[in-house]
Every structure is written in structure tokens, then in C-alpha cells.
Backbone as CSV, one residue per row, in Angstrom:
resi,resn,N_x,N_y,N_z,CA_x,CA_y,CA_z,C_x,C_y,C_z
1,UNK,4.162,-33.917,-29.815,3.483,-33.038,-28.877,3.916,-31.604,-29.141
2,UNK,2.851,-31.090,-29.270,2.850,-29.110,-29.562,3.806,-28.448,-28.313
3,UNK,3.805,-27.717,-28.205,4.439,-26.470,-27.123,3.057,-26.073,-27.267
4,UNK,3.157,-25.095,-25.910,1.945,-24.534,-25.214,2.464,-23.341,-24.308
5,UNK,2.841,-22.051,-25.073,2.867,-21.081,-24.986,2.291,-20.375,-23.858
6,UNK,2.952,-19.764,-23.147,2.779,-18.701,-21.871,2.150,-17.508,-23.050
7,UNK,0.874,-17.105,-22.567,-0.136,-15.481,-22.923,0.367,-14.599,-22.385
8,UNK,-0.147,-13.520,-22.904,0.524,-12.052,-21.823,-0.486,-12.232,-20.609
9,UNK,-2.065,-12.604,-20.794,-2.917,-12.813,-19.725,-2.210,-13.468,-18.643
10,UNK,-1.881,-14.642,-19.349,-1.056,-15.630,-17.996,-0.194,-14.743,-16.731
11,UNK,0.630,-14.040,-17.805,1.794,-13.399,-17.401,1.458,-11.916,-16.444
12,UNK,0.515,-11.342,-16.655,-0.245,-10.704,-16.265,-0.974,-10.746,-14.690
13,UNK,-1.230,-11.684,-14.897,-1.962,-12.363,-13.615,-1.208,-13.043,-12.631
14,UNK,0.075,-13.528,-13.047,1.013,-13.889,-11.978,2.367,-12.422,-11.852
15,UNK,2.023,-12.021,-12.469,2.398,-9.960,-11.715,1.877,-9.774,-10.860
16,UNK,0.436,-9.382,-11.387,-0.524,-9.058,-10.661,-0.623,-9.852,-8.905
17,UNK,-0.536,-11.352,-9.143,-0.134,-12.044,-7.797,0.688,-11.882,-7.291
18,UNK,2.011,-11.859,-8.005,3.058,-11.498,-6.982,3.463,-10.539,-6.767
19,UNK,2.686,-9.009,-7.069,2.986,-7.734,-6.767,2.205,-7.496,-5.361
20,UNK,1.066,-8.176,-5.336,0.094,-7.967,-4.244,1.089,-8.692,-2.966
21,UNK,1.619,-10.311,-3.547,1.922,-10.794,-2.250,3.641,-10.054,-1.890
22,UNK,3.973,-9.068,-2.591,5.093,-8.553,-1.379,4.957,-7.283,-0.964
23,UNK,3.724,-6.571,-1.088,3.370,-5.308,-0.558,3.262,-5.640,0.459
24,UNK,3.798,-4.798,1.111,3.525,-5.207,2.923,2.676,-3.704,3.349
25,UNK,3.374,-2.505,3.086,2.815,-1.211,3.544,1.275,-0.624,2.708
26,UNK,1.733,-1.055,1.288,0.941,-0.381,0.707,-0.698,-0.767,1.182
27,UNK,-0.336,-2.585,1.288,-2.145,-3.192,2.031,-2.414,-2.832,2.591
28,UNK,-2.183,-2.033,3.874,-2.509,-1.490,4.634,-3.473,-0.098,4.525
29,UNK,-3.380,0.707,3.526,-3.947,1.644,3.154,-5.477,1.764,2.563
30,UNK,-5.796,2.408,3.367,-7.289,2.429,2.625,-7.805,3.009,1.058
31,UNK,-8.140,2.080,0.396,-7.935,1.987,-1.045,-9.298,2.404,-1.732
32,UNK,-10.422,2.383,-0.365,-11.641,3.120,-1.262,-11.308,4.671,-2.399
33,UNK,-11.719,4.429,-3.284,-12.261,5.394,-4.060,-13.343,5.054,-5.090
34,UNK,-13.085,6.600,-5.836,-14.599,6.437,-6.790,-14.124,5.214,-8.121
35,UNK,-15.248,5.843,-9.245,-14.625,4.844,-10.475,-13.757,5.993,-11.332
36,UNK,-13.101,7.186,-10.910,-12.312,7.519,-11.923,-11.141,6.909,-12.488
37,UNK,-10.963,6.028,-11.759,-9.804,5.228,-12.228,-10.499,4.331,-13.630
38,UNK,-11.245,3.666,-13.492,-12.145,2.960,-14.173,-12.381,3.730,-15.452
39,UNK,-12.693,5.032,-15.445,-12.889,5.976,-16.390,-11.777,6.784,-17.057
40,UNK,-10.615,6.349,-17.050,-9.850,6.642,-17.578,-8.744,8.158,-16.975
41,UNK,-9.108,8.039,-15.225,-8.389,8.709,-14.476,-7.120,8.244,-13.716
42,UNK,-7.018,6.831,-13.878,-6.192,6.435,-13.314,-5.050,6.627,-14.840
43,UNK,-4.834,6.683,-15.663,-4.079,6.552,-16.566,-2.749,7.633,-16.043
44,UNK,-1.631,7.702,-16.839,-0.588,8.619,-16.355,-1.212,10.161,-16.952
45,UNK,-0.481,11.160,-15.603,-0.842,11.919,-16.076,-2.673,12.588,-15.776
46,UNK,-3.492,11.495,-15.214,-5.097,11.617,-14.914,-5.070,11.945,-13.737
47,UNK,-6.164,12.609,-13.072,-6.502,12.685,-12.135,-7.775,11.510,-11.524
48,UNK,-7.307,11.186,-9.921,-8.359,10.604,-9.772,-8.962,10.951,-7.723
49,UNK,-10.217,10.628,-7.951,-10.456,11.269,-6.462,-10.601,10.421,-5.320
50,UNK,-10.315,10.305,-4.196,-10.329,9.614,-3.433,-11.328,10.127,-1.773
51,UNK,-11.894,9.318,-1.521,-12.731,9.598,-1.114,-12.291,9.649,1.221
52,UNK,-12.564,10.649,1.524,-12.467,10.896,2.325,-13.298,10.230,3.947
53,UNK,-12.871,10.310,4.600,-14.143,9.673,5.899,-15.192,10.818,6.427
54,UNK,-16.002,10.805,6.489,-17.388,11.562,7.068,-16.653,11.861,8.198
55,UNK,-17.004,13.032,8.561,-16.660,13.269,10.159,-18.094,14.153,11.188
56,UNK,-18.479,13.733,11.715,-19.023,13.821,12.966,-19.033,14.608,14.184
57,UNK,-19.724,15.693,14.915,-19.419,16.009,15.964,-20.799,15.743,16.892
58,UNK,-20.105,15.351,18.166,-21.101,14.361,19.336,-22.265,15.972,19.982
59,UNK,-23.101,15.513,20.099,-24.220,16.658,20.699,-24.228,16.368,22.114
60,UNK,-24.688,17.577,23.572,-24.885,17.068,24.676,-26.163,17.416,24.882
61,UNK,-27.324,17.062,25.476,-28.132,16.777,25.838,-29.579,16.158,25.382
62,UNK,-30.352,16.751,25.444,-31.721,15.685,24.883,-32.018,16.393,23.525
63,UNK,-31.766,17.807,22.420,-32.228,18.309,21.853,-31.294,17.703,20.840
64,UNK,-32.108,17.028,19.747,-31.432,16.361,19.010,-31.042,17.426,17.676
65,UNK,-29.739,17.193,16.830,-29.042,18.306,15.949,-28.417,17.288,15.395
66,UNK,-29.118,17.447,14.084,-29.384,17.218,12.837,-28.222,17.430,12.305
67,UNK,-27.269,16.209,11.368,-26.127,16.692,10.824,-26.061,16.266,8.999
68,UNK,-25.846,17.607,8.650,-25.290,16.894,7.084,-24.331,16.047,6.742
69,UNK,-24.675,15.291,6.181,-23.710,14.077,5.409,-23.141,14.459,4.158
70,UNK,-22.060,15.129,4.110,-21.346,15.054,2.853,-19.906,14.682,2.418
71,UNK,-19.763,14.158,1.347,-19.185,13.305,0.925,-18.216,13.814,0.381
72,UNK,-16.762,13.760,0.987,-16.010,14.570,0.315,-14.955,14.031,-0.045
73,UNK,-13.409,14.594,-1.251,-12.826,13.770,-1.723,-11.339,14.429,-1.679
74,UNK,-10.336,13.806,-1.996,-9.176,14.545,-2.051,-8.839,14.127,-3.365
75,UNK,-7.998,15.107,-4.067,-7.341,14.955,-5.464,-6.614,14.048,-5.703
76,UNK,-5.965,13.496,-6.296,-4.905,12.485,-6.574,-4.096,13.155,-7.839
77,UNK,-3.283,13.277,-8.388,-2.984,13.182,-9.651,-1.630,11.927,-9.698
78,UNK,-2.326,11.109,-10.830,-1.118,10.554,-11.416,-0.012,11.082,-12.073
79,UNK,1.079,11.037,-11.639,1.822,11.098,-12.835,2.842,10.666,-12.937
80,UNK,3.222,9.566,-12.379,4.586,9.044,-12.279,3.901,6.686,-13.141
81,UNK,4.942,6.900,-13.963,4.965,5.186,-13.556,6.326,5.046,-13.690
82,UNK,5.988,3.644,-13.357,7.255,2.935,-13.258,7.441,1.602,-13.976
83,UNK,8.468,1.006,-13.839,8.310,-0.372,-14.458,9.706,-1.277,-14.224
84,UNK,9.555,-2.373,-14.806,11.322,-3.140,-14.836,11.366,-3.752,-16.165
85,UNK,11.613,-3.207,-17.402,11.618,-3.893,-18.780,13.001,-4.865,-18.747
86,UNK,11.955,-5.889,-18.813,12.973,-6.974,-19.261,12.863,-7.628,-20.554
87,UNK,14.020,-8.304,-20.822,14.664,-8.604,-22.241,13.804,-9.113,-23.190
88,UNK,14.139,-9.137,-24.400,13.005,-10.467,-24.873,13.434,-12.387,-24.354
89,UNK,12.315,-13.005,-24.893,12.160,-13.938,-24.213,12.104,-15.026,-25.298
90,UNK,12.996,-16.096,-25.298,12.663,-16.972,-26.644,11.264,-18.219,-26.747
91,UNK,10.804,-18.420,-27.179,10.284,-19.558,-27.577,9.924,-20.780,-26.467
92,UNK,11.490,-21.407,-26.008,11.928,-21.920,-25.249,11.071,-21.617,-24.064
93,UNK,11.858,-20.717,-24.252,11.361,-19.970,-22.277,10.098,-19.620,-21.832
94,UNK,9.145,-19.139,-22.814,7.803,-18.929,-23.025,6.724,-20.081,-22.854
95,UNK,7.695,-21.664,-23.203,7.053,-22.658,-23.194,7.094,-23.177,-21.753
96,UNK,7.719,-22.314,-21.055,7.993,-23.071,-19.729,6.797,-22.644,-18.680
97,UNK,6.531,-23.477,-17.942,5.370,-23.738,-16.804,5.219,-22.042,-16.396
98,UNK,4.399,-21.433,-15.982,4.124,-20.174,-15.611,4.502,-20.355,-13.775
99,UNK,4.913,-21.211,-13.044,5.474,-20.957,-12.259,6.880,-21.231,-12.435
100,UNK,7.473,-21.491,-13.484,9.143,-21.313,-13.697,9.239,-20.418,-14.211
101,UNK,8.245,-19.912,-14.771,8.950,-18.521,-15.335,8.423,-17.406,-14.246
102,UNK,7.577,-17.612,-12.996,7.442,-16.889,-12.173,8.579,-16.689,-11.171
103,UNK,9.227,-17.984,-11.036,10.359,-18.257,-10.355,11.623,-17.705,-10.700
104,UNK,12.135,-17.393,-11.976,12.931,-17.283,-12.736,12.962,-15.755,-13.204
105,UNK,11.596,-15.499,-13.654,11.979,-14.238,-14.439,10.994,-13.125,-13.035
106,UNK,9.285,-13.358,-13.203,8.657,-12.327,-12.270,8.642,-12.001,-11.377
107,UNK,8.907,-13.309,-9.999,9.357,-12.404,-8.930,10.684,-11.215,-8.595
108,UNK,11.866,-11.710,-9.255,12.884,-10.675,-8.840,12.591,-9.557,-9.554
109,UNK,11.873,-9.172,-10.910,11.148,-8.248,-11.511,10.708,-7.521,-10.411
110,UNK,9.373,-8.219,-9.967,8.438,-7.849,-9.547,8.558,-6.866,-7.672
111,UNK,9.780,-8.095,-7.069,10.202,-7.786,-6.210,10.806,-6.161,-5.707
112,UNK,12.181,-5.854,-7.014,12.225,-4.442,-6.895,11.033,-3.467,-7.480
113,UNK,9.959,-3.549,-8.193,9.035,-3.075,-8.683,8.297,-2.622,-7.026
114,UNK,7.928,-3.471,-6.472,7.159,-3.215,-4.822,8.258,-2.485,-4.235
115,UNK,9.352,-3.129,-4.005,10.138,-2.377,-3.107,9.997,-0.855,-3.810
116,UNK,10.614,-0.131,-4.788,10.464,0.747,-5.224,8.836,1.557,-4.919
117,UNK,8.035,1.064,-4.935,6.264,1.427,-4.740,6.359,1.984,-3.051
118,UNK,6.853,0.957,-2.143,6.791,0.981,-1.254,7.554,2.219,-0.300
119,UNK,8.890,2.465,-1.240,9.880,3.491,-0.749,9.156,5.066,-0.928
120,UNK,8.215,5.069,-2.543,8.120,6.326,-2.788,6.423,5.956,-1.965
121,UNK,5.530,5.760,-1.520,4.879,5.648,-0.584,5.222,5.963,0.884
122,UNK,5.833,5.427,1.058,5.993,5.750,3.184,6.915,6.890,2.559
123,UNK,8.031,7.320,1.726,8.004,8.749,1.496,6.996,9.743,1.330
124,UNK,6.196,9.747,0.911,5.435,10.593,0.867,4.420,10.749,2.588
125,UNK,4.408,9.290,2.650,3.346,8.961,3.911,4.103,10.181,5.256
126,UNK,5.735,9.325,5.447,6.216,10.070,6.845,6.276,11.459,6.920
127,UNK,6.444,11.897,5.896,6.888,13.453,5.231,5.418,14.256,6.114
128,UNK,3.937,13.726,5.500,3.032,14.225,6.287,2.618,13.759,7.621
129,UNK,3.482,13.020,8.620,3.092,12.086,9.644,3.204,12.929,10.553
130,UNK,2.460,13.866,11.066,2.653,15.001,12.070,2.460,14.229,14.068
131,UNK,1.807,13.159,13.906,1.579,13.167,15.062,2.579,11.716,15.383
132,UNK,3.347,11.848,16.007,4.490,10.597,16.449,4.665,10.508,17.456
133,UNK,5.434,9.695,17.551,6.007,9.288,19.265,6.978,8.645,19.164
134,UNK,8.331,8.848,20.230,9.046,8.689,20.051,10.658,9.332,19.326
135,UNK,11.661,8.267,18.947,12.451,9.568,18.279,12.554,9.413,16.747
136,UNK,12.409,10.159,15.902,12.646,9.396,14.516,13.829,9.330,14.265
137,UNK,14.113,8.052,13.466,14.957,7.352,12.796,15.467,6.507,14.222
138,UNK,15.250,6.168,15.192,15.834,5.837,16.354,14.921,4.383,16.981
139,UNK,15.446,3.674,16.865,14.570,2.275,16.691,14.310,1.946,18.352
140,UNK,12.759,1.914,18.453,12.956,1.933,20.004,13.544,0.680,20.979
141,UNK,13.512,0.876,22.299,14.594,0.146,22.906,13.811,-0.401,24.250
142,UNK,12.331,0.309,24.138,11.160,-0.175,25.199,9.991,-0.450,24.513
143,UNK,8.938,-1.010,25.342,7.903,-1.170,24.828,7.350,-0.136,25.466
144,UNK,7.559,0.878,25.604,6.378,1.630,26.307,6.373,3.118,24.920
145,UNK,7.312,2.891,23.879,6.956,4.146,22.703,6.231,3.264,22.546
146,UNK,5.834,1.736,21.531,4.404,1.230,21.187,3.458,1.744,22.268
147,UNK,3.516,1.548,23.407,2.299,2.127,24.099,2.011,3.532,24.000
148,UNK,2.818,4.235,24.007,2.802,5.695,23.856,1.713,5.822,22.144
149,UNK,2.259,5.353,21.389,1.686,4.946,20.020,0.273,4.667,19.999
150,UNK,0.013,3.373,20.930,-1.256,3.224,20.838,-2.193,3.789,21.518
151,UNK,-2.367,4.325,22.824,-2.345,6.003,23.377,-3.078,6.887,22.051
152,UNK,-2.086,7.396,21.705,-2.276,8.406,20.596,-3.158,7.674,19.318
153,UNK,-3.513,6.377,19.359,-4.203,6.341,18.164,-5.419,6.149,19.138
154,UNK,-5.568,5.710,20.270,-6.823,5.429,20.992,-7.625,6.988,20.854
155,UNK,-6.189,7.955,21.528,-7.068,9.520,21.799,-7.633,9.659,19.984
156,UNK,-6.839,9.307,19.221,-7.614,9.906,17.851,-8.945,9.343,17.224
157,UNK,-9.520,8.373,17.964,-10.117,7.264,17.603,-10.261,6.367,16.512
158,UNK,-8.413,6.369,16.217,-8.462,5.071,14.974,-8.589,3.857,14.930
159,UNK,-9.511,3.112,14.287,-9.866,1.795,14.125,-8.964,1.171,14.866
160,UNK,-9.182,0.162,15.446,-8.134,-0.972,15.673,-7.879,-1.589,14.110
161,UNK,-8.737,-2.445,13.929,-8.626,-2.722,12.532,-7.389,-2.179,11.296
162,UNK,-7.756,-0.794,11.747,-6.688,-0.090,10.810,-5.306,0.281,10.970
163,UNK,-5.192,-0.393,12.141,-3.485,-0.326,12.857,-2.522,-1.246,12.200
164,UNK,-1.619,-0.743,11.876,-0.766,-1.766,11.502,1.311,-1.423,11.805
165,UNK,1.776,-1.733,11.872,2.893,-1.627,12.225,4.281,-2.359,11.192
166,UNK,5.063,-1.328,10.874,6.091,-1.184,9.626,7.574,-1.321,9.969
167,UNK,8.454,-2.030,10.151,9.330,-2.124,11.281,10.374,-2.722,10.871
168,UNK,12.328,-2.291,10.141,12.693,-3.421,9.176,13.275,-4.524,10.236
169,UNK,13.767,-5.219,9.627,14.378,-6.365,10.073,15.047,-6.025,11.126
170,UNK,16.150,-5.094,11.237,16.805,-4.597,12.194,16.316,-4.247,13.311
171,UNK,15.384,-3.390,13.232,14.120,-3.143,14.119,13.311,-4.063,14.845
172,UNK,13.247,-4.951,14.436,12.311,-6.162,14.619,13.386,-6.603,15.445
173,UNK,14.719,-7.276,15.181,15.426,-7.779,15.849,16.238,-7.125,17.248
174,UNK,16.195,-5.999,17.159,16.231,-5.272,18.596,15.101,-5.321,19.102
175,UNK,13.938,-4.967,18.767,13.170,-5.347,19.712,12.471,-6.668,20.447
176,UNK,12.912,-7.460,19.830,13.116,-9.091,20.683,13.674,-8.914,21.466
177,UNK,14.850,-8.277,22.101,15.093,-8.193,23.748,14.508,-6.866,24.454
178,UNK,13.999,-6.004,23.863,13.373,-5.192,24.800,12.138,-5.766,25.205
């Protein structure tokens, strides 16, 4: 009986899976854009555009006012990657089931790869987070900052849908007795 070799495709695709399943913050983000990525904007170093939400203002009475629709975008530039190069790989090891070598070699790869994604993300995210509640860095101790929170996303009129909440372990575990 032959050996039956792990592809880079294989290998590829269980990255690709297990990069998605430990993003926790990044899913959350709204990921529409155009095809510059597709076109060779996403590359390092490219620019690519991302597409903005329409915004709207409400009219009062019966005289109806006519609004332009335009479509607007914000810049992106790439220019950072990253990665986790690991060793070469023998023969042996290559022959092994693509979930032992997911087990073994891609998730802990893959694991600091997200964590790292995730750090320089909500860095960038909190840095512009102008509208808060509460105290920062100060893990709350009531439920009434979440209410205060959701308040402030009601007055802004953000999706429910698009709410989501980021909170570490520590956090999480104090707030089981409040």
C-alpha cells in the first residue's frame, strides 16, 4: 500500500477552517466590500476600498424630497502581513490524516496567528471608539453599563443584528455575580 500525501490545497483549507473558527471579534465586522481585493488590491502593500453605509435624512410633512443615493467608500491600505513559519515537514508526517496534522501542527499555528489578527484589530478598533460607556479598562460590576450600552446603540440606530459583545474570561467571570 502507497502513502497518500497531504497537498498544500488540503493544508490550505484546514487554515483557512481553523482561522475562521477562532476569530471571535474579527466575525463580527462588516466585511462588505468591492472586488479590489479580487483585483489584485488586497495584495501587501495594495490598496483596497471598502464600502460605506448610505445615510439618510427623515423629511416632515406631505412634500416629498427627493434624495441622492451615493455610494461611498473608505480607503484601506494594506500593508502589514503576518504569518507563523513552521519547520519543514518529513514524509512521515505529511502522510498523516489531515486532521492529525490539524491537531498537531495547524491549530496552535493557527491559534496565535488569530490571536495576533485579533489584538492588532480591536487596537485599532478602541483607539477610534469615541462613544462608550462606562469606565475603560474597568470591568463592570452592574448590569446597568450593558444597559447604558444598549441605550446608546438604540439612540444611534444600530442594528440589533450587528451587536455583539467582546468580554475576556475574567470579565465574563465577574460578571456572573453581578
Amino acid at each position: 500500500m502507497s502513502n497518500t500525501f497531504l497537498v498544500i490545497s488540503d493544508i490550505t483549507r484546514e487554515v483557512q477552517r481553523v482561522l475562521h473558527e477562532k476569530m471571535t471579534f474579527c466575525k463580527t465586522i462588516n466585511n462588505q466590500f468591492d472586488n479590489m481585493a479580487e483585483s489584485g488590491g488586497g495584495k501587501n502593500g495594495g490598496i483596497m476600498r471598502i464600502r460605506t453605509p448610505s445615510k439618510y435624512t427623515v423629511r416632515s410633512g406631505r412634500v416629498m424630497n427627493i434624495q441622492d443615493t451615493t455610494d461611498t467608500s473608505e480607503t484601506l491600505t494594506v500593508a502589514t502581513q503576518t504569518g507563523c513559519d513552521l519547520g519543514n515537514f518529513t514524509s512521515a508526517q505529511m502522510a498523516n490524516s489531515i486532521d492529525d496534522v490539524s491537531n498537531r501542527y495547524i491549530k496552535p499555528a493557527v491559534s496565535v496567528i488569530a490571536s495576533d489578527i485579533e489584538k492588532t484589530v480591536l487596537q485599532g478598533v478602541t483607539q477610534d471608539c469615541y462613544m462608550t460607556v462606562g469606565t475603560a479598562g474597568t470591568t463592570p460590576a452592574s448590569m446597568t453599563v450593558w444597559g447604558n450600552a444598549q441605550a446608546k446603540l438604540n439612540q444611534q440606530c444600530v442594528d440589533p443584528s450587528d451587536r455583539s459583545v467582546q468580554m475576556s474570561s475574567v470579565a465574563m467571570a465577574s460578571m456572573v455575580d453581578a
